[in-house]
VMD Tcl script that draws the C-alpha trace (Angstrom):
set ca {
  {119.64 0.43 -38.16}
  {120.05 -1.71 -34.92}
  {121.93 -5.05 -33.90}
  {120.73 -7.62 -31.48}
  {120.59 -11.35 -30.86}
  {119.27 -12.15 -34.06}
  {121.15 -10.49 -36.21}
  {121.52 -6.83 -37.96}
  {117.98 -4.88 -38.84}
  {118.38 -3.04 -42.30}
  {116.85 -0.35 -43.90}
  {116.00 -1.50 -47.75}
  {113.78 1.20 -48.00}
  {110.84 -1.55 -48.16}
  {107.78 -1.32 -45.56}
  {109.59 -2.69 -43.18}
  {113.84 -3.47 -42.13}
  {114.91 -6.75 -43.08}
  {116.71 -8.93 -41.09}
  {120.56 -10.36 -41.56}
  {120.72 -13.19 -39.40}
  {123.87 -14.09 -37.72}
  {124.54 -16.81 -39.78}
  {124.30 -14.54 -42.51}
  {127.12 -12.58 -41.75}
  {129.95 -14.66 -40.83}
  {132.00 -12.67 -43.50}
  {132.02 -10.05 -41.30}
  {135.51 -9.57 -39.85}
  {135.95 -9.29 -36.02}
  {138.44 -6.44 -36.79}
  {135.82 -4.30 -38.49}
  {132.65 -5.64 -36.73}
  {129.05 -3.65 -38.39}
  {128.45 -0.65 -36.58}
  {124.98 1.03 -36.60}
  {124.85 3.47 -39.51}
  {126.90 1.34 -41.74}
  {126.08 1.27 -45.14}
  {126.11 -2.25 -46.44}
  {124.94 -4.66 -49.46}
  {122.62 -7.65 -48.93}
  {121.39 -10.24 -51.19}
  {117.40 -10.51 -50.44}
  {116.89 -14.04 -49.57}
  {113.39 -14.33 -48.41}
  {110.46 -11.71 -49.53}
  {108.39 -12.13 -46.19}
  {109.80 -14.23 -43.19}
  {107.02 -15.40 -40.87}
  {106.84 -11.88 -39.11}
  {106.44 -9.86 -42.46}
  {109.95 -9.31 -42.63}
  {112.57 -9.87 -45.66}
  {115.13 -11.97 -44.75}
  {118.52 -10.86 -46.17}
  {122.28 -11.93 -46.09}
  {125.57 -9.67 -46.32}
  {127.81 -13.01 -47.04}
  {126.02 -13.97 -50.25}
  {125.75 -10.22 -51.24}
  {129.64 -10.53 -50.36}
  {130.61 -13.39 -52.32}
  {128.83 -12.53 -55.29}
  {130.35 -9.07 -55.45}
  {133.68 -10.94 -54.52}
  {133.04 -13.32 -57.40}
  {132.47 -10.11 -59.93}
  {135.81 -8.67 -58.81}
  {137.86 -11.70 -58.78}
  {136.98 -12.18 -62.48}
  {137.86 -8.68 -63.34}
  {141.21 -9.34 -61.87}
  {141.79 -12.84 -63.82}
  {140.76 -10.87 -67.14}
  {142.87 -7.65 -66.11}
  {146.03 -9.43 -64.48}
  {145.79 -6.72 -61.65}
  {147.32 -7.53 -58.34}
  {144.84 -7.74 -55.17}
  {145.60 -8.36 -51.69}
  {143.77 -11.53 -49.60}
  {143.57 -12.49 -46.33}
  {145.02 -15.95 -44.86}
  {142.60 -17.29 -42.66}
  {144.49 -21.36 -42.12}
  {147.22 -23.25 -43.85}
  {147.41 -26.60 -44.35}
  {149.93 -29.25 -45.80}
  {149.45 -27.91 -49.50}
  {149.38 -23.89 -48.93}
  {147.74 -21.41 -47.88}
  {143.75 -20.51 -47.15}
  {143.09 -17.14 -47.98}
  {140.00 -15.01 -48.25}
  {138.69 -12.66 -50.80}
  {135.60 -10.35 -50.18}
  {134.17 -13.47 -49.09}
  {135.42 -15.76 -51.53}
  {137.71 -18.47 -50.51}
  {141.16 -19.24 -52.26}
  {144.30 -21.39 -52.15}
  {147.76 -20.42 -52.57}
  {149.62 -23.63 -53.22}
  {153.07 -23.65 -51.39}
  {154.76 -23.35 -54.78}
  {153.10 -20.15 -55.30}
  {154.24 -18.92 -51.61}
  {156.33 -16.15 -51.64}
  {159.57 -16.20 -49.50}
  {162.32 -19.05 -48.47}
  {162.04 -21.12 -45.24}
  {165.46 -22.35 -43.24}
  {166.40 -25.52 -44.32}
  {166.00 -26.63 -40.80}
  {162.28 -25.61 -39.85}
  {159.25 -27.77 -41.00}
  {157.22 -26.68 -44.34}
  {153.78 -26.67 -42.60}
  {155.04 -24.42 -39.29}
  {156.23 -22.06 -41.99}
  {152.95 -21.76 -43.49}
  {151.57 -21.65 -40.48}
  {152.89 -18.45 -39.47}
  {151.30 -16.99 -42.43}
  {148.10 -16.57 -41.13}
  {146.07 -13.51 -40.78}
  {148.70 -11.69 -42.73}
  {147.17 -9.99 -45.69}
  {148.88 -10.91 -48.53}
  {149.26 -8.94 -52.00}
  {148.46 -12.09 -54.72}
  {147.54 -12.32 -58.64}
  {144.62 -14.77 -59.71}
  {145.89 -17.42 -61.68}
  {143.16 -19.98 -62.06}
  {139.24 -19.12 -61.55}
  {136.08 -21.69 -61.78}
  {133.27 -20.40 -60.04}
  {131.11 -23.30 -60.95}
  {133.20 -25.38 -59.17}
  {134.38 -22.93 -56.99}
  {137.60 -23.62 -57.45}
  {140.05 -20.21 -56.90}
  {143.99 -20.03 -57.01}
  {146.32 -17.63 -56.02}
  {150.04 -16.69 -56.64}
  {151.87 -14.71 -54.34}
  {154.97 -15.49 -56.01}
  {153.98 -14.46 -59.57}
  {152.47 -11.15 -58.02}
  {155.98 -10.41 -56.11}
  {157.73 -11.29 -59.55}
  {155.18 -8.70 -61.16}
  {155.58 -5.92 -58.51}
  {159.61 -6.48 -58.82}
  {159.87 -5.92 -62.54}
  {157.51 -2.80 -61.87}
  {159.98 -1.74 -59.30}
  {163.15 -2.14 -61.72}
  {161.49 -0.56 -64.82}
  {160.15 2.44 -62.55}
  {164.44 2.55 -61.06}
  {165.86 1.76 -64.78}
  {163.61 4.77 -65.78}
  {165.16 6.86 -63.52}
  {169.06 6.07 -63.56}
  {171.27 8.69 -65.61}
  {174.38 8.14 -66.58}
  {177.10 10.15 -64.31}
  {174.59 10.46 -61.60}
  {175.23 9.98 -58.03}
  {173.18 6.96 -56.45}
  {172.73 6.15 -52.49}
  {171.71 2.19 -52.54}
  {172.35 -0.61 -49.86}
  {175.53 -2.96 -50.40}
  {173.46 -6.87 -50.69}
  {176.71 -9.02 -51.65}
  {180.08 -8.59 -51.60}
  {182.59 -10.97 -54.02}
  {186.16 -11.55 -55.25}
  {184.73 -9.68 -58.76}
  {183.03 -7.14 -57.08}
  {179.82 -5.15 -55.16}
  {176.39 -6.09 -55.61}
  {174.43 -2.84 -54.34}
  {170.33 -2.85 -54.77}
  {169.56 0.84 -55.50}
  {165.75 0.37 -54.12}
  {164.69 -2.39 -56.67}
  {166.63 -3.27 -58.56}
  {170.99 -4.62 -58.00}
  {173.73 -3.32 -59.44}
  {177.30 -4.63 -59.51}
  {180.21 -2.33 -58.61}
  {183.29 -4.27 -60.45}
}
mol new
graphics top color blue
foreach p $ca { graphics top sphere $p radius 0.5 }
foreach p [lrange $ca 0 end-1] q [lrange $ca 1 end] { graphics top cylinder $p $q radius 0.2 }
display resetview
């Protein structure tokens, strides 16, 4: 209902607004900053402050929802897409409604020259939403890895089945020429490569 110095007030519909401090809502992205009249989900983490007032937080609310979600997607094998917020020497940092992950550089999708350093490649990575799979999920020890390679090896094979599906034999195909050799043309017909002998 109204943002100042302290924080965000919010309606609970209890006798009075709680209060999200600021420290509370470091989750929120600086792209999408809370706007008055935004609907949101807080964790109550005081009953009565010292003015009367429940203290609440949207990162906890965040993380546990995140939490929910991220197990769903373990149990499911559904893809999700994460934000990279730092790399380091071993991968990638990325974010999940709140959650933080690691994509190891083996599970980093794409190839680097052969002449540029592993951690400036990673480096570039960051905030670029990535689309991932869960692969390993502790939440007692908080421990949270993601793929990006397994989920661009998933979305791939989707991609072929969906062309394979579609191909009929003595059709006419438009596709994009992606190697040329003394035994032929290797042509990617938007997924999936075929050779021309």
């Amino acid at each position: 209902v109204s943002l100042d110095r302290e924080g965000a007030w919010v309606d609970i519909g209890s006798k009075s607004e709680g209060i999200v401090p600021t420290n509370e809502m470091q989750t929120v992205s600086p792209r999408h900053p809370l706007q008055i009249g935004d609907k949101v989900s807080v964790l109550i983490i005081q009953e009565e402050r010292e003015d009367g007032r429940p203290a609440l937080s949207l990162d906890r609310a965040r993380r546990q929802k995140g939490w929910r979600e991220l197990d769903e997607h373990l149990a499911s094998g559904e893809l999700l897409e994460v934000e990279v917020t730092s790399a380091n020497r071993g991968g990638l940092v990325a974010v999940y409604e709140g959650v933080q992950g690691f994509i190891p550089s083996s599970q980093v999708a794409g190839h680097r020259d052969a002449d540029s350093d592993e951690s400036d490649w990673l480096a570039q990575r960051k905030d670029q939403v990535l689309k991932v799979k869960v692969i390993e999920l502790n939440r007692q020890r908080r421990r949270l890895i993601f793929s990006e390679r397994q989920a661009l090896r998933e979305q791939r094979e989707k991609e072929r089945e969906r062309v394979m599906a579609d191909l009929k034999e003595g059709e006419i195909k438009h596709g994009r020429v992606t190697g040329i050799h003394n035994f032929g043309v290797f042509v990617d017909l938007g997924g999936m490569e075929g050779l021309v002998p």
